[in-house]
C-alpha positions as CSV (number, residue, x, y, z in Angstrom):
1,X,101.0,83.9,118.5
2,X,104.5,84.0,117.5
3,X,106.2,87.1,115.4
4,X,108.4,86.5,112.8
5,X,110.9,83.6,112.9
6,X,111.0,83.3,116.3
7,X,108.8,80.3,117.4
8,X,107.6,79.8,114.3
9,X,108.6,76.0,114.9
10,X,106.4,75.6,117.6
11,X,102.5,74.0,117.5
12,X,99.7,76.3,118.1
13,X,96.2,75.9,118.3
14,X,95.0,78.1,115.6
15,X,93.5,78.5,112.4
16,X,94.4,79.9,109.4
17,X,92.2,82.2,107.4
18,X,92.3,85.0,105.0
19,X,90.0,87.4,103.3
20,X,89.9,88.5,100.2
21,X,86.9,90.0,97.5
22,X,86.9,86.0,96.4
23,X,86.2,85.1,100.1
24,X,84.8,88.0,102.0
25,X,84.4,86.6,105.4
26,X,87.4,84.2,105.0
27,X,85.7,81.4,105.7
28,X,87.0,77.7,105.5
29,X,86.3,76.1,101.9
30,X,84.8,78.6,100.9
31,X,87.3,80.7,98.4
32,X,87.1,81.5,94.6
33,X,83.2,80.4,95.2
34,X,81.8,83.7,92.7
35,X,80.3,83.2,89.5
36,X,80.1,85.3,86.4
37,X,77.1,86.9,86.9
38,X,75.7,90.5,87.2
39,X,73.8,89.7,90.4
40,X,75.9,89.9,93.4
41,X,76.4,86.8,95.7
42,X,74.4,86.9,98.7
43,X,77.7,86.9,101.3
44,X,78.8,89.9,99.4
45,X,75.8,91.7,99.7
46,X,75.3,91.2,103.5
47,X,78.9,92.5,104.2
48,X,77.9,95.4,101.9
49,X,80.3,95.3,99.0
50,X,79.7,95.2,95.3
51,X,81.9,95.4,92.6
52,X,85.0,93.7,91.1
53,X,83.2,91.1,88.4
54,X,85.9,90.3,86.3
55,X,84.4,89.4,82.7
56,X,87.7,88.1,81.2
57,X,85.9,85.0,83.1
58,X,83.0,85.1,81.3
59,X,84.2,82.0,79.0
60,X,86.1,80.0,81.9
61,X,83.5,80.8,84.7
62,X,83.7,79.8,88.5
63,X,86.9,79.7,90.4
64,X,89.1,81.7,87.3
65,X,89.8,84.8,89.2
66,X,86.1,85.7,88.9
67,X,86.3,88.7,91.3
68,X,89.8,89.5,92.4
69,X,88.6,93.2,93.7
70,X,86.0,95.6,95.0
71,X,84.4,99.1,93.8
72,X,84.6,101.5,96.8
73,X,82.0,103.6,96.1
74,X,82.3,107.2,95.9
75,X,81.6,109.2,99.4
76,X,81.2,105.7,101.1
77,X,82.2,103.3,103.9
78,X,82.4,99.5,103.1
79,X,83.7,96.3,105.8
80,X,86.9,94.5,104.6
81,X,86.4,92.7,107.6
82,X,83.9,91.8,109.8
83,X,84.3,88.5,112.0
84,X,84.5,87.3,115.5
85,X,87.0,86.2,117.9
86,X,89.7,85.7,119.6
87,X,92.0,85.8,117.1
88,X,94.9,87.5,115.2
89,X,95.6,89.7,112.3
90,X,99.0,89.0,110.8
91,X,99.5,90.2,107.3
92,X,97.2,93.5,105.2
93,X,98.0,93.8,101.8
94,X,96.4,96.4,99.2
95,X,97.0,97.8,96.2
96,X,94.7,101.2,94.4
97,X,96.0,103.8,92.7
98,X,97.9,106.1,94.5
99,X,96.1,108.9,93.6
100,X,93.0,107.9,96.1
101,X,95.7,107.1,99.0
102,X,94.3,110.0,101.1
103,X,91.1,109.9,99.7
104,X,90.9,106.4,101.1
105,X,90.3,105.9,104.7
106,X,91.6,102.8,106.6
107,X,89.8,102.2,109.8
108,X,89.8,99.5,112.7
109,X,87.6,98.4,114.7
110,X,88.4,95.9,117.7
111,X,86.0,94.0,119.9
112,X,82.6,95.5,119.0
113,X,84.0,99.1,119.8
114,X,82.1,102.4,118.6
115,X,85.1,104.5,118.5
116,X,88.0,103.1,115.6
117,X,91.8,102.2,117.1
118,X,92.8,103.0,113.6
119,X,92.2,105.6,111.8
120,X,94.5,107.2,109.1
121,X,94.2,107.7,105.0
122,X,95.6,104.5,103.3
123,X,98.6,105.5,102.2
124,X,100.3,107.4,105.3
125,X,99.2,104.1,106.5
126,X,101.8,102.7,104.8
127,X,104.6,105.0,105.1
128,X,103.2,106.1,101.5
129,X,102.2,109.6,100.9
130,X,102.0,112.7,98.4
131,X,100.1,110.6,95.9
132,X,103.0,108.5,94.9
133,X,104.1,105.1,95.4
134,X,107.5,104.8,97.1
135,X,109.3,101.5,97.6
136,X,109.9,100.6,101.8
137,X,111.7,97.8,103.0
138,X,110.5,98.1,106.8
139,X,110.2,95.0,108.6
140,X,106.6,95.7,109.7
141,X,105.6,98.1,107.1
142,X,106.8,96.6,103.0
143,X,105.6,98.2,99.9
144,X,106.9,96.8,96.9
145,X,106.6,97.5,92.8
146,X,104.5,98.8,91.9
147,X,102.6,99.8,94.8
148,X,101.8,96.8,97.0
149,X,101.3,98.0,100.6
150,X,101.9,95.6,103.1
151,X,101.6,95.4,106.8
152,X,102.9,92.8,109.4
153,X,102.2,94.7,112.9
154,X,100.5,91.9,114.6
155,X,96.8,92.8,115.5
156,X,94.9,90.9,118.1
157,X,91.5,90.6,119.0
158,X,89.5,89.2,121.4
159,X,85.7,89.2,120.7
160,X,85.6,90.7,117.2
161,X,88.0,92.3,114.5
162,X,85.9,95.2,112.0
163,X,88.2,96.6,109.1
164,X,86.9,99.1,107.1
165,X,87.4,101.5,104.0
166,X,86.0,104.8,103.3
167,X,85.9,106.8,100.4
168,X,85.5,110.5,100.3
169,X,86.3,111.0,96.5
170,X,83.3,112.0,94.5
171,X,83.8,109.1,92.1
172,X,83.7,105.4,92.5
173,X,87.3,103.9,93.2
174,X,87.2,100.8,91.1
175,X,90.2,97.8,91.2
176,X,90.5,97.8,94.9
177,X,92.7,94.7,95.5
178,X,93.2,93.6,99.2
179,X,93.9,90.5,101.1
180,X,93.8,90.2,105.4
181,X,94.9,87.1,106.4
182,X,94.4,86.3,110.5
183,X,94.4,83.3,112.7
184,X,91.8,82.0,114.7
185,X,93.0,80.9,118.1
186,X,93.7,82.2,121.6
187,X,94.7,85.4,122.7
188,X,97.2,85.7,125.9
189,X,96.1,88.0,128.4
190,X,99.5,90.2,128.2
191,X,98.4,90.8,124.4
192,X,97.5,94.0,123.7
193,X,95.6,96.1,121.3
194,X,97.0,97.8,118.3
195,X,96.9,102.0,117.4
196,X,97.6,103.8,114.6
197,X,96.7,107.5,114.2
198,X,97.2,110.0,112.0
199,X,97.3,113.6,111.8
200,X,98.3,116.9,109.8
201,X,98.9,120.6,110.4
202,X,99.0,122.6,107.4
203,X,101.0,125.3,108.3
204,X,102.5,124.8,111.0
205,X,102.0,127.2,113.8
206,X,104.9,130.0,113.9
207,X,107.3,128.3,117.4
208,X,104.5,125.2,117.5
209,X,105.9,122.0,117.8
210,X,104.0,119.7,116.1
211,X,102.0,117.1,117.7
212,X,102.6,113.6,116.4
213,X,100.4,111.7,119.8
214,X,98.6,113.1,122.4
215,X,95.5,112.4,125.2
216,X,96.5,108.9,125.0
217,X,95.8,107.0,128.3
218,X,96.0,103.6,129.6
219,X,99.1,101.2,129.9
220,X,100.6,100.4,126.5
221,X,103.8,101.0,124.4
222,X,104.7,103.2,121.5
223,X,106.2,101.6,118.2
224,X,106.6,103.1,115.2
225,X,106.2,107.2,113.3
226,X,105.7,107.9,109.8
227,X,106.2,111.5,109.3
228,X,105.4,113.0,106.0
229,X,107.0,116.4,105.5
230,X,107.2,119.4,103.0
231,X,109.3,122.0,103.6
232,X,108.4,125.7,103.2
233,X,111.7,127.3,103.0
234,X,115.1,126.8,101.9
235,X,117.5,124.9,103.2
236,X,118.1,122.5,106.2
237,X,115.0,121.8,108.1
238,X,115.3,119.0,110.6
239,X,117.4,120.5,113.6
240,X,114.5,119.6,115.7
241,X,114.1,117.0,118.6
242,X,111.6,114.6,118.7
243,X,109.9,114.7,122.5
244,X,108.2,111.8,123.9
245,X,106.5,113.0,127.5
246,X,105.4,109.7,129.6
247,X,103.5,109.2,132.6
248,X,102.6,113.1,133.8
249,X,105.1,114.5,132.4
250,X,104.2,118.6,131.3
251,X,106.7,120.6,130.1
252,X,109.6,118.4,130.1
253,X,110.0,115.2,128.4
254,X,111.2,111.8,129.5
255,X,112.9,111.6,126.5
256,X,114.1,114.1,124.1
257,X,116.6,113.5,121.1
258,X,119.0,115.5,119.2
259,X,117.7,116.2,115.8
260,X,114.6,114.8,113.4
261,X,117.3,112.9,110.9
262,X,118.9,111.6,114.1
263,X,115.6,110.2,115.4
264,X,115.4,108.3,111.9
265,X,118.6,106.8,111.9
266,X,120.1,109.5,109.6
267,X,123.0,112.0,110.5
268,X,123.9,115.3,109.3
269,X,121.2,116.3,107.3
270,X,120.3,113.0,105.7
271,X,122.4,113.1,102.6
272,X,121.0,110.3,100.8
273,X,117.5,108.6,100.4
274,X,117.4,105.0,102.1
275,X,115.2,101.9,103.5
276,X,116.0,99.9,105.9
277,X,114.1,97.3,108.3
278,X,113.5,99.6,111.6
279,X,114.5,103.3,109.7
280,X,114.0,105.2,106.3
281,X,114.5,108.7,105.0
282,X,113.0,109.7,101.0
283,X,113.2,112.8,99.7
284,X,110.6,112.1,97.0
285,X,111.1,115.7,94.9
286,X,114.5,114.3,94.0
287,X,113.3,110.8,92.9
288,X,110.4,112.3,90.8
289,X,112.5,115.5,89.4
290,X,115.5,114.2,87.7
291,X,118.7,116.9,88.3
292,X,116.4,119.1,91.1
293,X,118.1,120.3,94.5
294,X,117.8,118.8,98.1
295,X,117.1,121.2,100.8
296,X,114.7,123.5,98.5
297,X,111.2,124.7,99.4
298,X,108.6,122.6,97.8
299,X,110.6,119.5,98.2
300,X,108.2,116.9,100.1
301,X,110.2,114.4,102.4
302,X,109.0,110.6,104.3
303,X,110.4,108.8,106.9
304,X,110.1,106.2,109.7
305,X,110.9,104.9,112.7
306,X,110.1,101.3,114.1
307,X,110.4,100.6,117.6
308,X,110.4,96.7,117.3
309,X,113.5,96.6,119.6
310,X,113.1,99.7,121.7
311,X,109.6,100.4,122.5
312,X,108.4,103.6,124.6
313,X,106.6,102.0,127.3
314,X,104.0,104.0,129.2
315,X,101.8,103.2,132.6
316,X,99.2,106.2,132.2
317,X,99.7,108.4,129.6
318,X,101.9,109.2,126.4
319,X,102.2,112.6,124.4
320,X,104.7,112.8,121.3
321,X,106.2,115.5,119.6
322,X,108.3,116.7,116.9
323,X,110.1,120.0,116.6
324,X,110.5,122.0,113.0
325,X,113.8,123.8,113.2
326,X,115.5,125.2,110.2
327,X,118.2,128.1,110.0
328,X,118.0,131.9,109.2
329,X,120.4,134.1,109.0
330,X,123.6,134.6,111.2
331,X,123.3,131.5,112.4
332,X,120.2,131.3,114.2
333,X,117.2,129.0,114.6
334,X,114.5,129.2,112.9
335,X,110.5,127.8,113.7
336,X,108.9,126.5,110.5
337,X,105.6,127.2,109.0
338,X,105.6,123.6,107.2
339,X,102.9,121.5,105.9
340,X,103.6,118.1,108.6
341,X,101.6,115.0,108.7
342,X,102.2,111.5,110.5
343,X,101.1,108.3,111.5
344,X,101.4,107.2,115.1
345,X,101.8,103.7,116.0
346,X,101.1,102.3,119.4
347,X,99.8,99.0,121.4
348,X,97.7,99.8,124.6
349,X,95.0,98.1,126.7
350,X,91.1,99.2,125.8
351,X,89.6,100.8,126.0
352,X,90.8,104.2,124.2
353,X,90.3,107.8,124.4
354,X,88.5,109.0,121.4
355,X,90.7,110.6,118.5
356,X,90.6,113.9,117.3
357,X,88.3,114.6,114.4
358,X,90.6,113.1,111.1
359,X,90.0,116.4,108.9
360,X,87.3,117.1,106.2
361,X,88.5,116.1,102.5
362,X,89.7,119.4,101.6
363,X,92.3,119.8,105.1
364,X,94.0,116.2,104.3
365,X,94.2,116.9,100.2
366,X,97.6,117.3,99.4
367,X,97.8,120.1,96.2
């Protein structure tokens, strides 16, 4: 399969499909098919959804946006996706309100596996997080006004490709919009699978560094971070280095960098919120409190990093790490105690070591 505009010219022997809640299994002919009934449709049913009859049909009937979305029922998990092989996911987009985006967890299944090769809550996902809706202009990550997340991280699979949604709320989530579109076709041999995993310490250990990957094995290469941050303390926080350690190494990295805004593209202390295509820095306090300070405790940060260009390629293992340096007085260093989470991005062959448990409800709300 071909990424982006690079040999998008050429002929290949696939076939176009995409899922929606008007199409649930994406199959050929077969879209905008529900009517305007209280019963649901059969194909529905067996992929176990149910929800998302739209009644301002009720007088125009089948094919008039009859059921644009889903319900995600409360304390829950429902397929998005559930078809076979080999083929390719190219483009996920969803929308919900924000509110639910860590309520909401997005995982992915590839060929017929037990164990998910994603799992993370919806909107960290997306390089969205603390329950609000920021704009991102990444090329493989795009969330647009107000609130459309987008994903174009190719995702291929061999035998089977299993997408689903759970949600841990204690109420229903209604007017869940999404849309996967995939091709069906062949999968090269050198393709390999796609990652994503999230995690989040809340506080961070006093002189911990905080753990963004680790335990993965196999041959792959590492891609992208999302790092959602609130600082703890006054002032500058980011002095510290991210740390990836490849292929054995213990307790000195392969490659360590110079400073958490430097990692992101920024310089000296960030400055100024921005998104662009591989890099991106929010500080979303200031956004949402007109007037407030940067570099105050309380004030919740996001950022990115996209390896499209510069992958961190790995043989046997990978472990990644980011430091939390701020200052105290005279001078000196200081470790934080701040509430970190993240998204990891990877490709690898399968199969996987299992992840670390995700967190009960109450560990990943954010408060």
């Amino acid at each position: 399969m071909f990424s982006g505009l690079f040999g998008i010219s050429h002929l290949v022997n696939a076939r176009t499909r995409s899922i929606t809640a008007e199409n649930v299994y994406g199959e050929k002919g077969r879209g905008g098919m529900a009517e305007v009934s209280e019963e649901t449709q059969p194909e529905v049913a067996e992929i176990g959804q149910r929800g998302g009859l739209n009644k301002c049909a009720r007088d125009l009937g089948r094919t008039w946006k009859v059921r644009p979305c889903i319900t995600v029922p409360r304390e829950s998990v429902i397929p998005l996706m559930d078809v076979d092989g080999p083929g390719t996911i190219q483009h996920i987009w969803i929308t919900v309100d924000p509110k639910s985006h860590r309520d909401l967890i997005l995982r992915i299944y590839w060929d017929n596996e037990t164990e998910p090769s994603v799992e993370s809550p919806l909107g960290d996902f997306f390089c969205n997080s603390w329950k609000c809706r920021p704009n991102i202009v990444a090329l493989p990550i795009n969330v647009n006004p107000a609130g459309g997340l987008n994903c174009y991280f190719p995702m291929p699979f061999r035998k089977h490709a299993k997408v689903t949604i759970e949600n841990r709320a204690p109420n229903d989530r209604e007017c869940f919009f999404y849309t996967i579109n995939y091709a069906l076709g062949p999968v090269c041999d050198t393709e390999a699978y796609f990652h994503a995993q999230f995690r989040r310490t809340n506080p961070l250990p006093y002189k911990d560094d905080y753990v963004i990957l680790d335990g993965v094995k196999g041959n792959g290469h590492y891609v992208g971070t999302f790092m959602a941050w609130q600082q703890n303390s006054d002032g500058w926080w980011g002095e510290g280095e991210f740390k990836a350690f490849i292929d054995g190494d213990k307790d000195f990295p392969t490659i360590c960098g110079t400073g958490t805004e430097d990692y992101f593209g920024g310089a000296w202390g960030f400055g100024a919120n921005y998104s662009a295509p591989f890099l991106g820095y929010q500080d979303l306090t200031i956004q949402e409190q007109t007037g407030h300070a940067m570099g105050r405790h309380g004030n919740r940060h996001i950022m990115y990093r996209f390896h499209i260009f510069d992958p961190i390629r790995f043989q046997q293992d990978m472990k990644v790490t980011m430091q939390a340096i701020g200052w105290r007085s005279e001078g000196r260093y200081l470790p934080l105690q701040d509430d970190i989470a993240s998204v990891a991005y990877w490709y690898q062959s399968e199969p996987h070591v299992t992840f670390p448990l995700l967190g009960s409800r109450d560990q990943l709300e954010i408060i």
